[in-house]
C-alpha positions in Angstrom: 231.4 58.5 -25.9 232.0 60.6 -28.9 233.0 58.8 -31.5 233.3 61.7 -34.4 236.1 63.5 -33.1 239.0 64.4 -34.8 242.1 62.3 -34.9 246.2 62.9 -33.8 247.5 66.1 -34.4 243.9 67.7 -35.2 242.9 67.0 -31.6 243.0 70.6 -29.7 244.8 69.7 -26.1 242.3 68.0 -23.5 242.0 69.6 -19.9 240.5 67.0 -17.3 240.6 66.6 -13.6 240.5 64.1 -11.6 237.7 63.9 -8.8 236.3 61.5 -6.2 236.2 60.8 -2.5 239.3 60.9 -0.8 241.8 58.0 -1.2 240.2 56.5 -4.1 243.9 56.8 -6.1 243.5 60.3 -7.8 247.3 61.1 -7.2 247.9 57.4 -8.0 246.3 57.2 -11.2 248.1 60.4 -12.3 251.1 59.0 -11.1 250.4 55.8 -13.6 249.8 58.0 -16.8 253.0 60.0 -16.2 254.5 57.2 -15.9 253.6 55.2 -18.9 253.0 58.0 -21.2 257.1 58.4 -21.0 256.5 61.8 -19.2 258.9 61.2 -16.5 262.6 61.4 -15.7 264.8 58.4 -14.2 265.8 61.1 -11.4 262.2 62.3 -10.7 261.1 58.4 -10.4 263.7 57.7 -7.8 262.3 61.4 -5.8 259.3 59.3 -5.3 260.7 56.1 -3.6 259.2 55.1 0.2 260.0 51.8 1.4 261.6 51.0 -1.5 258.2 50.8 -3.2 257.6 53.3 -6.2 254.8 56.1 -4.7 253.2 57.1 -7.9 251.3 59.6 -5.8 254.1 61.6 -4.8 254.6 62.9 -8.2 251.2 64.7 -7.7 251.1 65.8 -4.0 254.2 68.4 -4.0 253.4 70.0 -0.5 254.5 68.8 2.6 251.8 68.2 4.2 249.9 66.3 1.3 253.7 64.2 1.3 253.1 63.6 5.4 249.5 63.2 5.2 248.7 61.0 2.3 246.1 63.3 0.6 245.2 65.7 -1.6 244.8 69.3 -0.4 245.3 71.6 -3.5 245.2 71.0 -7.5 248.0 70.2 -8.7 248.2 70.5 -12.8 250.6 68.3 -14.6 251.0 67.8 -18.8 251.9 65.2 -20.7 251.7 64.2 -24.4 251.2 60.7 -26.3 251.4 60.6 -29.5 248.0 61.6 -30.4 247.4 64.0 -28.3 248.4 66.4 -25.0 247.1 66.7 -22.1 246.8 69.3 -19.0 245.6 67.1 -15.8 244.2 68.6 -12.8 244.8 66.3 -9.7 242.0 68.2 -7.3 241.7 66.6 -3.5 239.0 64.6 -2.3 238.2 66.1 1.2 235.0 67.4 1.9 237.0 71.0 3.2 238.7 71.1 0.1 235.7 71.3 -2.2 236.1 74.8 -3.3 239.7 73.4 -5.1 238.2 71.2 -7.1 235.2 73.5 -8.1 238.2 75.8 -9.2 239.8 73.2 -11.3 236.4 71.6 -12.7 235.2 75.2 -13.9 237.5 75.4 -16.8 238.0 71.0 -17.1 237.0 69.5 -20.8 236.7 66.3 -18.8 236.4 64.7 -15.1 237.6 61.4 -14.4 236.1 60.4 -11.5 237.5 57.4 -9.3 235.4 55.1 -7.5 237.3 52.7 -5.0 235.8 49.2 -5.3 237.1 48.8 -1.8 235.0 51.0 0.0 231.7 49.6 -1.6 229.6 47.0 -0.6 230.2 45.4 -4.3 229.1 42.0 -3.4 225.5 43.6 -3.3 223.8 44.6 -6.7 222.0 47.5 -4.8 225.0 48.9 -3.2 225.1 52.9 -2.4 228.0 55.2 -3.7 230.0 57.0 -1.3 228.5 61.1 -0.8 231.8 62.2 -1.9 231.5 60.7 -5.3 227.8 61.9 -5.5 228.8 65.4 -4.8 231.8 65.7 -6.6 229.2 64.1 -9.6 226.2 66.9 -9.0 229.2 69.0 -8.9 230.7 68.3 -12.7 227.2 68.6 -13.7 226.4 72.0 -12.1 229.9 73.0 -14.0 228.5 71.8 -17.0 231.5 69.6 -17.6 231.0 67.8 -20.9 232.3 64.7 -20.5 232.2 62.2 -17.6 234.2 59.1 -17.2 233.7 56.7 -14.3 237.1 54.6 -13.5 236.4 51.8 -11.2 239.5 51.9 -9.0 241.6 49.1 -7.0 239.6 45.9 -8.9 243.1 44.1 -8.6 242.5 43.9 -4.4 239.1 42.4 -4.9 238.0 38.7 -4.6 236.1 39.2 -7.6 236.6 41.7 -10.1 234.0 41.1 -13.1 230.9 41.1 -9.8 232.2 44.0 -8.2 232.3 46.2 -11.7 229.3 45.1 -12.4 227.5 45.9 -9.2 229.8 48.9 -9.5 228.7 50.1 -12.2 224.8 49.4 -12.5 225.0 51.6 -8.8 226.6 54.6 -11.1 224.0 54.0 -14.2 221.1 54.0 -11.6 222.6 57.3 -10.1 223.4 58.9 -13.5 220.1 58.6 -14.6 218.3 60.2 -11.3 220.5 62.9 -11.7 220.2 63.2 -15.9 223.9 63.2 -15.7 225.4 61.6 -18.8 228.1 59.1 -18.7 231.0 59.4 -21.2 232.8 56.0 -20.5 232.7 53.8 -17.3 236.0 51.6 -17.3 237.7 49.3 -14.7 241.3 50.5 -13.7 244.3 49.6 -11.2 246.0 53.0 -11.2 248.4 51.1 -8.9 248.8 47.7 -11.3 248.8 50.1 -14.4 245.6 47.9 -15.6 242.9 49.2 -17.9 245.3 52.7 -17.9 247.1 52.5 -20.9 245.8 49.0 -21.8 242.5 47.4 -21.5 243.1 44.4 -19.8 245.0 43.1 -17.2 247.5 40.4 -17.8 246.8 37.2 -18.8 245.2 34.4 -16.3 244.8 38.0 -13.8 240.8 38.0 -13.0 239.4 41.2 -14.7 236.1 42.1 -15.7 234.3 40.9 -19.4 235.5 44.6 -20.9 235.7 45.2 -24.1 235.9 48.4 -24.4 238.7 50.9 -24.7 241.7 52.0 -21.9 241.0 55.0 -20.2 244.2 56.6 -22.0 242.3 55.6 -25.1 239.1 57.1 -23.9 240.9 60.4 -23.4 242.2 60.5 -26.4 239.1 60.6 -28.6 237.3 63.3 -26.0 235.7 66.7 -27.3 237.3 69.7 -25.7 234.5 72.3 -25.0 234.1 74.9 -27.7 234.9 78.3 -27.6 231.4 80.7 -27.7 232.6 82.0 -30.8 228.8 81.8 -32.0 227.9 84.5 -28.9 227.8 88.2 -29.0 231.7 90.1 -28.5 232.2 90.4 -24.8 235.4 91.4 -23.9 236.2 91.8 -19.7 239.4 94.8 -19.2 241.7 93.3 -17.3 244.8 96.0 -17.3 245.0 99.6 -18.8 248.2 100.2 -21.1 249.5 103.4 -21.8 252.6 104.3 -24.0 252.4 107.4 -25.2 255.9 107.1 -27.4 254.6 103.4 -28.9 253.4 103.4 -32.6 251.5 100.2 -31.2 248.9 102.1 -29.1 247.9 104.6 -32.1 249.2 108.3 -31.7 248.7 107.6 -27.9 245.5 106.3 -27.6 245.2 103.7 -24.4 245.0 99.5 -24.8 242.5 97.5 -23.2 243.8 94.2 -22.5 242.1 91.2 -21.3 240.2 87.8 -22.8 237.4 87.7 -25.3 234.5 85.8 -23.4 232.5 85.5 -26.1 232.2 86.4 -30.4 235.0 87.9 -32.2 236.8 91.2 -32.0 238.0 93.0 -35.1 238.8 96.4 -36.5 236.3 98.5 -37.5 233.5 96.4 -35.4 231.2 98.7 -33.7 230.9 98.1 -30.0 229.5 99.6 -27.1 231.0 100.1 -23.5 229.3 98.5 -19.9 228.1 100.1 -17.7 228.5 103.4 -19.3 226.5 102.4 -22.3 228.6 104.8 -24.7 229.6 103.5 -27.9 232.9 103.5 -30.1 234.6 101.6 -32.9 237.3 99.2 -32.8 240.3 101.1 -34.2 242.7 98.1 -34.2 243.4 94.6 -32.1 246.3 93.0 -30.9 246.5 89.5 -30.0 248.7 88.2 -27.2 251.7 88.6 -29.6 251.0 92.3 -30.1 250.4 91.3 -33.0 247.7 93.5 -35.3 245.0 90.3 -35.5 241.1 89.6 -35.6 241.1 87.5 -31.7 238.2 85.1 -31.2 236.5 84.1 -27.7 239.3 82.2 -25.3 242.2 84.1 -26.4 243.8 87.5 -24.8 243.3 90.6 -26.9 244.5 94.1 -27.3 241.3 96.5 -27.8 242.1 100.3 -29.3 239.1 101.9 -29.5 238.9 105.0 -32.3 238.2 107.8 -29.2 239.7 108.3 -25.4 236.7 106.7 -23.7 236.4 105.8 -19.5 236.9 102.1 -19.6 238.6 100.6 -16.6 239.3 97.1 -14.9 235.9 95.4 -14.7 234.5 97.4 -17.8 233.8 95.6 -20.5 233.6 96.4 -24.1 230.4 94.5 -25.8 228.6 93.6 -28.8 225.2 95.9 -28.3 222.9 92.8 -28.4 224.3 92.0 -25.3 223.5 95.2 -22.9 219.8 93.9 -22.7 221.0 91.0 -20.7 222.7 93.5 -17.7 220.2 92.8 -14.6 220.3 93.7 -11.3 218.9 90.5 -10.1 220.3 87.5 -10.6 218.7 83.7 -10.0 222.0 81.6 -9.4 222.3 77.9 -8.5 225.2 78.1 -5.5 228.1 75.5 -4.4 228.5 76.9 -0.8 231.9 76.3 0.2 231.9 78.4 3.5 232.2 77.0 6.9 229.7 80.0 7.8 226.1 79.0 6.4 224.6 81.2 3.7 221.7 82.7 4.9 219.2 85.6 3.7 220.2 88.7 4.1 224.1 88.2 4.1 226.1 90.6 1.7 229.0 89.4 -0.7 231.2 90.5 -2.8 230.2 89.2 -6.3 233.0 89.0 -8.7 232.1 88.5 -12.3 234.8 88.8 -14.6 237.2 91.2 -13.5 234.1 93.1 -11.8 233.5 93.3 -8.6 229.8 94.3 -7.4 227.7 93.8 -3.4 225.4 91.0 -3.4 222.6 90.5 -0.9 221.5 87.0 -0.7 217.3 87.9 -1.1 216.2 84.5 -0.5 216.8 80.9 -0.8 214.4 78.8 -3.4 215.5 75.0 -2.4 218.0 73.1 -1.0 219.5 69.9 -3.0 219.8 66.8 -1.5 222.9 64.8 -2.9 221.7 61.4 -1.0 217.8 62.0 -3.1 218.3 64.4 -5.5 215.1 66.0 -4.4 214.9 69.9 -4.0 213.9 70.2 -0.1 212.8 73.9 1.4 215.8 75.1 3.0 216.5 78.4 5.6 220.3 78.0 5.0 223.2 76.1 3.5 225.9 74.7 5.1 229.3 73.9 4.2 229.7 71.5 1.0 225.6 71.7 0.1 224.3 73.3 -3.1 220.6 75.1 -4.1 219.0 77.8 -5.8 218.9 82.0 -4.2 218.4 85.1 -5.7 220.8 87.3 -5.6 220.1 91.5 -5.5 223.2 93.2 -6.8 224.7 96.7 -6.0 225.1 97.2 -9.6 223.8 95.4 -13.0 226.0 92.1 -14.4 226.1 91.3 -18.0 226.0 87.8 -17.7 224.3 85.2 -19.6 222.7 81.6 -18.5 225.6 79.1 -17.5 224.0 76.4 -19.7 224.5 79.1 -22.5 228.4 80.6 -21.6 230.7 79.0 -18.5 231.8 82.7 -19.0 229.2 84.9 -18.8 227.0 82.7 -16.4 229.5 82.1 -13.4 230.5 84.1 -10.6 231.8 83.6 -7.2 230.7 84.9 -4.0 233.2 86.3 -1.7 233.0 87.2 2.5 233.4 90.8 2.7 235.0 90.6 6.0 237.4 87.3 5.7 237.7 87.8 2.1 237.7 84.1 1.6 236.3 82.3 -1.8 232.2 81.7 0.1 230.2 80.0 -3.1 230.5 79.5 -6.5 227.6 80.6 -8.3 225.5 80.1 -11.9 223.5 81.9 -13.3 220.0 80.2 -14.4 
């Protein structure tokens, strides 16, 4: 765990998930850090009653059928604050068919938190196995290139012996961490339901807890890196909408603004660019940030783009530092999430969106198959629901997109059914 960061009010604002297999007291543990972080009205509190018992879930699962079910189906975000730092939370469901939500959420997460239930292990044995939910949702957050994991051992208060089953627990993660070269941010015993090891690292005194001396997971959260902008990359700049106002002083004696969110580098005025896929070039004339405010706008933040001539630039354009046109390719090799009750096969056609583009990609082959039980890359004709590998992809038309491992914005896409339109893989570019 990081150790250098920044403290209180220098801390940017932390965006985690929450991840694991189903029913291991994601909702719950929200619930509890709501809860004891102050950010929750008396009146929303008594919303949540059943049986006269508080259900910290419910302030999580707002649909009615999570509410009748008991589960998880979409992400929910929620935000709260302590007083050294704020926090967005995404609460993503721990079904198997509900993968592709928390693939959404974990794409753009700073952090995963992700709940093992002490219940539903064999923790009297030190060899135990983890549940396949936890080790996909685990190869998952890795793929995503999330930068910091935490492991919270769930639900130690309703076992016999807490301090054996964490550490049975939690050798069983270690071993699995380091077959998968997955590095562990924190591993800490919790009761989302008891509010132990949440706010404070014990449990009460003369309760049986584990030996652990290390921080709460609130505390653990506090001190985490949020993942940096790639301010240090080449301008890329996706156009999201077209604004015209031909009366506006803002939009230069008429001249059109780009609008959208610099992926990458720094726009300013007077930088020389060049446009994709036309491969013109042009000068920045002026930018406005989100304010409409004349400003220089680094990568993460929405800009304004004049340009000093009318050019053709429209949704799914992009405007581009000229370093990075080399890296357009009409073939791409991608490691793929398949999410798709339909198996991905060679020879299917997708759409690929990428940005705000939207291009036809033909799956050309399949290189390996990843099994989540081994780890070992197995030969593979097809992959089914909820399994991930390696394809090329041949595209209708070039992407500029860079490795993931160098930009979560340049180097992921997602793969669409042409027919069904339905979200079929989210894909990374190697």
């Amino acid at each position: 765990m990081a150790t250098d960061a920044p403290k209180g009010q220098d801390l940017a604002p932390l965006r985690f998930i929450t991840c694991g297999s189903v029913d291991d007291g994601k909702s719950t543990l929200i619930g509890r850090l709501l809860v004891d972080s102050k950010a929750v009205l008396q009146d929303q509190l008594a919303g949540v009653q059943r049986a006269g018992q508080t259900d910290l879930a419910l302030l999580t699962d707002g649909l009615s059928a999570e509410r009748e079910q008991g589960i998880t189906i979409d992400v929910a975000y929620r935000y709260f604050q302590t007083p050294a730092r704020k926090f967005i939370i995404g609460d993503t469901p721990g079904h198997e068919q509900y993968t592709r939500n928390m693939v959404t959420a974990a794409s753009t997460a700073d952090a995963a938190v992700l709940l093992v239930d002490a219940l539903k292990l064999d923790w009297h044995n030190p060899d135990l196995t983890l549940l396949p939910q936890t080790r996909r949702h685990a190869l998952l957050v890795q793929l995503l290139r999330v930068p910091s994991v935490v492991f919270a051992v769930n639900k130690l208060d309703a076992v016999a012996d807490p301090a054996r089953a964490f550490a049975h627990i939690s050798q069983a993660l270690r071993r699995f961490a380091a077959e998968a070269g997955l590095d562990i941010a924190a591993l800490v015993p919790v009761s989302a339901l008891q509010g132990w090891g949440i706010v404070q690292a014990q449990a009460p005194d003369g309760t049986p807890w584990p030996d652990y001396q290390g921080p709460s997971l609130l505390e653990i959260l506090e001190t985490l890196p949020c993942t940096p902008a790639d301010s240090h990359l080449p301008l890329s700049f996706s156009v999201q909408w077209v604004e015209k106002q031909h009366d506006s002083a803002v939009t230069a004696q008429g001249r059109r603004i780009f609008w959208g969110r610099v992926a990458s580098g720094q726009v300013a005025p007077g930088q020389e660019v060049r446009l994709f896929p036309s491969g013109q070039s042009a000068r920045v004339a002026a930018v406005h940030n989100a304010a409409r405010t004349p400003a220089s706008v680094g990568a993460g933040a929405s800009a304004g783009i004049i340009l000093d001539r009318e050019v053709d630039l429209s949704r799914g354009d992009s405007v581009v530092d000229a370093a990075l046109l080399a890296q357009a390719s009409g073939q791409l090799q991608v490691t793929v999430a398949w999410m798709d009750e339909e198996p991905l096969v060679p020879g299917r056609v997708y759409w690929a969106l990428h940005g705000h583009r939207w291009v036809k990609a033909k799956v050309q082959a399949i290189a390996y198959r990843r099994d989540i039980h081994t780890l070992a890359h197995e030969e593979a004709q097809s992959l089914a629901a909820n399994e991930m590998g390696r394809i090329t992809l041949q595209l209708q038309e070039p992407l500029l997109s860079l490795p993931f491992a160098q930009s979560r914005a340049l180097g992921a896409l997602i793969l669409v059914d042409t027919s069904s339109h339905k979200t079929a893989g989210a894909a990374l570019v190697e």
